[in-house]
N, C-alpha and C positions, 0 to 999 in steps of 0.2 A: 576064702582068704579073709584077715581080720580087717576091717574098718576103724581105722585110726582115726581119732577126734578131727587130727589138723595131719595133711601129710607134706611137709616140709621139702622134705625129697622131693616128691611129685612137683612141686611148683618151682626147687633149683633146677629139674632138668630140661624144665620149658625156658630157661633164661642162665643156662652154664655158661655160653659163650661169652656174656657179656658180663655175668657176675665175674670169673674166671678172671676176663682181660683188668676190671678194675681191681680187682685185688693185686694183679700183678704188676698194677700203674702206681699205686698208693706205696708198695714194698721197694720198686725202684728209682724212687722220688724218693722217700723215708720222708715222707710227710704223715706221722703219727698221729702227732696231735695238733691240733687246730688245722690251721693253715690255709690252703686252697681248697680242699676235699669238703671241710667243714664249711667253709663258705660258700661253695657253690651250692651245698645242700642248704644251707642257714636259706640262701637267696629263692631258692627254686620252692621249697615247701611255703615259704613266705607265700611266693606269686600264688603257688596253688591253694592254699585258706585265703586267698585275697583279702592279705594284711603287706600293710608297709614292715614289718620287723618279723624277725624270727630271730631264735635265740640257742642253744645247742646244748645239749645238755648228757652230762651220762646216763641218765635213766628219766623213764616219766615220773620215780619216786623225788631223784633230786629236781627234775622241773617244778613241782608243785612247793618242795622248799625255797626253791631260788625268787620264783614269783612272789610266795608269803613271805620271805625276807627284805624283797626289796621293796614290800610294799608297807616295811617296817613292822610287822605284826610280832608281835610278842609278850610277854607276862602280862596277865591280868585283862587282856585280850579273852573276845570271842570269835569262833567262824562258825556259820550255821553248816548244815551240809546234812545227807542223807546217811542211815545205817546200814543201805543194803550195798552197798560198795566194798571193794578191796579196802583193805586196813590203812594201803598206803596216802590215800584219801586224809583220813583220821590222823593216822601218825605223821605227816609233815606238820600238822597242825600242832600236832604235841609237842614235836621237837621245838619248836618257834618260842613253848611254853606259852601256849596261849590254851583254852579250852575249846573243845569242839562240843558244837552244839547241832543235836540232831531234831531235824524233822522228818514225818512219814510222807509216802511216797506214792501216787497215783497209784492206783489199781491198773489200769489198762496198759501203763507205757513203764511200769517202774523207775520212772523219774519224780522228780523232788513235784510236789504236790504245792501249787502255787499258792493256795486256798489255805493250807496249812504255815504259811511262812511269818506272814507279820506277825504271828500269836511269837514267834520267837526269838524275836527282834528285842533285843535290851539296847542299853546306853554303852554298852562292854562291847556290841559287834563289830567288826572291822571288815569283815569279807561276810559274803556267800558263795558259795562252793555248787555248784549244781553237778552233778556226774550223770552224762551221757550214755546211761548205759546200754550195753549190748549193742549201739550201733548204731540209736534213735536221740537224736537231740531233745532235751528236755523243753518244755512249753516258754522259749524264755521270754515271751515279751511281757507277760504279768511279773514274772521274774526281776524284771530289768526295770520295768515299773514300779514297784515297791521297792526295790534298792536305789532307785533314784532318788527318791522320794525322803528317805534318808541319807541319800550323799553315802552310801554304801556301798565301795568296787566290787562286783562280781568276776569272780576267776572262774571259767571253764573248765572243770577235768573233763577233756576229749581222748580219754587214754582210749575209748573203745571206739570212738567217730569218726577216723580217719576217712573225708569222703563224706560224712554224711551232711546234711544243710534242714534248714531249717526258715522257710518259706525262703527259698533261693541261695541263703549265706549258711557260712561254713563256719563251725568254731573258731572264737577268736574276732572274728568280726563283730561281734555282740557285747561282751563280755570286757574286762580292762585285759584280760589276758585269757588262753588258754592254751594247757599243758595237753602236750600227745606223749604215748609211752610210744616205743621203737620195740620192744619185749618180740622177742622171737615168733610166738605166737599169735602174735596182733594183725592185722589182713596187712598191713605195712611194717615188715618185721625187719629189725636187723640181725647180725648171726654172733650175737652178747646184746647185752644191755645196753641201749641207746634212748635217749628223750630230746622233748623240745619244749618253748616255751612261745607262741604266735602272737601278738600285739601290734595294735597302731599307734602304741604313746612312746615315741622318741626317747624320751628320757627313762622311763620305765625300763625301754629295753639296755639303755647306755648303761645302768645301777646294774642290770643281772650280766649283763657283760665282763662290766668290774667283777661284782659278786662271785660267779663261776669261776674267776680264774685269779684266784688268791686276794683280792682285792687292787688287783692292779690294775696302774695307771702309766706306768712305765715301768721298762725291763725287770728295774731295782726300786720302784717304787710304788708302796700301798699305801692305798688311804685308809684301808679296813681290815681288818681281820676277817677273812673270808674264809671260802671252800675252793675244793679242786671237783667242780663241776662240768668241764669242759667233754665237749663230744670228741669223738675216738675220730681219728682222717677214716681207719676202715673202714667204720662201719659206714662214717659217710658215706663215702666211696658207692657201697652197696645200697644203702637207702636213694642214690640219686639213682643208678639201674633202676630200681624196684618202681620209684616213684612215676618212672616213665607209663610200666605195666599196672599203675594202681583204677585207675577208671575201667578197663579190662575187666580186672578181678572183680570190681564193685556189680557189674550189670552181670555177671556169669553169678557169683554171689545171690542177687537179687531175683535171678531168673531161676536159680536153687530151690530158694526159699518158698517163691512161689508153688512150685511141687511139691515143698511136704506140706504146704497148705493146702492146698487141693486134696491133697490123699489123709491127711489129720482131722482134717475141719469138721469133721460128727465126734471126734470121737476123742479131742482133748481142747486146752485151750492153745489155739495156736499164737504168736506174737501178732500185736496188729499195729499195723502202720497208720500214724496219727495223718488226717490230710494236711495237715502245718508241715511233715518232717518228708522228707525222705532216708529211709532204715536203710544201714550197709550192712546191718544183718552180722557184726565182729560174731555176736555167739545165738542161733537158732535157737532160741527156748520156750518150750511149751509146760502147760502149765497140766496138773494130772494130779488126783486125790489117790495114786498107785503107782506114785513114781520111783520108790523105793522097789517095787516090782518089774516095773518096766528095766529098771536100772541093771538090775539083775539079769533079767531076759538077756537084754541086750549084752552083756558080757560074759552071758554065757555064749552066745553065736561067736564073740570076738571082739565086739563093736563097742568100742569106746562112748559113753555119754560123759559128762561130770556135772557136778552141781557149781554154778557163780551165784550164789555163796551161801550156805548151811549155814553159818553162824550170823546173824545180824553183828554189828559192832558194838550196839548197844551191850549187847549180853555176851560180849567175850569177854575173859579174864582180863584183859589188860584196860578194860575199861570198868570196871567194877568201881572204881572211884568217881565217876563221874555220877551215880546213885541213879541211873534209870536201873530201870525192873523190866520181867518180862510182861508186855500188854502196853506199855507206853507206846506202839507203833507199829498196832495190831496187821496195817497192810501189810508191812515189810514182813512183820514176822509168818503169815500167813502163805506168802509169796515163798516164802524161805523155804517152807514144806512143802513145795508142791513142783517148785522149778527143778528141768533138765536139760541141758543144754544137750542138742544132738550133733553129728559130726557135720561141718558147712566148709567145703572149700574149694576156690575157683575150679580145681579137679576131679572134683566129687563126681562120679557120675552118675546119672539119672538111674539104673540099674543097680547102684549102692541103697540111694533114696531110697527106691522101694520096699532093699530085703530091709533097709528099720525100719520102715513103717508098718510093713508087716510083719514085726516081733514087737514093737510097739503096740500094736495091734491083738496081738496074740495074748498081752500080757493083762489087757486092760477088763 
């Protein structure tokens, strides 16, 4: 049978009964948009990042704009942040019309390399951006301490950490804010496009409230010209189910990952988990100088790999204007050729694990 990347099915039928009843709660209430749905989930993800606010959002793309907006950034602005990240990352930044500014990224964790940061600190920056990727919080306390240092908010993208912490805390507790995407495929997924934006700064959160939802401050009345950011009730709905089952997933996840380290560990670079972090493992990636072959292998059996992410941002078309070249940021770009993400999820069974590792294996 094929091995699918993520199997989505497999994990509604562990949890129909009770996705099933809330969808049926949300359609006979016709609580759509915002309302109770929204805010039990606003309240409950809050508790669980242990942050006073949370913020709701239709996608982790518009959370990362809602937060740069309200935290007034735009023209003639900078935000520093890493190239080996989704685009969405990069493009809220552009949309704000500010410029993104990238630096390279650890070798070991694929996170923003803290070592690297003040070289790119100007008098223009307004944010740092650090993305969490794959699962593993970024190194932030040097982080937090060079932006303090210049009175610089740092925003979290947690679009992949749902769960994960960072010597005890969770995204958002660190940070002036952090964005989680809801993307179907995320270990905490909704069933469309869902986001969120975590914070402890009262007012902060009051501005993306307005913001998200036309600029309103009464029925018929705007202070600003906004967006229609607001979280969908459904999906809420189903994010509070899920959220129940998310620590579950995380240790079944965790106790995954552990197996194709044991069974990789000669014979690629496996992910490794920093002693600061605890990794939720969102995407299992190993690192391989024949990954273009493994890739292969593996899809000839059935089994789904992918690459997060073949192109740095730096050298995509749509940043060609910002005048880096290829070699400006040699880890990422290096990382870029060698990474594969293999299938991880709370259903996977140990008897999958093995047939890739042994076509991995095969290939190498």
């Amino acid at each position: 049978m094929p091995i699918p990347f993520i199997d989505l099915k497999a994990q509604y039928r562990t949890i129909q009964a009770e996705i099933d009843a809330a969808i049926r709660e949300v359609i006979e209430s016709t609580a759509f948009i915002g309302g109770k749905y929204a805010q039990a989930f606003e309240a409950s993800f809050a508790r669980y990042c242990g942050v006073s606010r949370a913020v709701g959002a239709s996608s982790g793309t518009t959370a990362l704009h809602l937060v740069f907006a309200a935290l007034g950034i735009g023209p003639g602005d900078e935000v520093i942040t890493v190239p080996n990240t989704f685009i969405a990352t990069a493009e809220m930044i552009s949309i704000t019309g500010a410029r993104p500014v990238f630096v390279d990224v650890e070798d070991a964790t694929f996170n923003m390399d803290p070592a690297k940061l003040k070289a790119a600190i100007t008098p223009h920056t307004r944010a740092i951006v650090p993305v969490h990727l794959y699962g593993q919080i970024a190194d932030m306390d040097p982080i937090l301490e060079i932006a303090r240092a210049q009175g610089i908010p740092v925003v979290e993208d947690a679009a992949q950490a749902h769960g994960a912490e960072y010597r005890g805390r969770r995204a958002g507790q660190m940070g002036a804010a952090a964005t989680y995407s809801f993307y179907p495929g995320k270990i905490l997924g909704a069933y469309g496009d869902a986001g969120i934006v975590v914070t402890n700064d009262e007012a902060l959160a009051k501005r993306m409230e307005m913001l998200a939802n036309h600029g309103r401050i009464g029925k018929y009345e705007h202070e600003v010209p906004a967006f229609n950011y607001r979280l969908d009730g459904m999906q809420a709905a189903i994010l509070s189910v899920k959220l129940k089952h998310l620590d579950g997933w995380l240790e079944r996840r965790r106790e995954k990952a552990q197996v194709y380290n044991r069974l990789l560990e000669d014979a690629v670079l496996t992910p490794k988990e920093m002693p600061y972090a605890r990794h939720v493992y969102t995407y299992y990636v190993i690192r391989t100088g024949h990954r273009d072959r493994v890739q292969a292998a593996l899809k000839e059996r059935g089994i789904d790999a992918i690459i997060h992410y073949p192109i740095p941002l730096h050298l995509q078309p749509a940043y060609r204007g910002l005048g880096y070249k290829k070699g400006d940021f040699p880890v990422a770009e290096r990382q870029a050729e060698e990474i594969l993400s293999l299938p991880l999820y709370a259903e996977l069974e140990e008897s999958q694990i093995k047939e890739i590792v042994e076509k991995v294996l095969s290939a190498i």
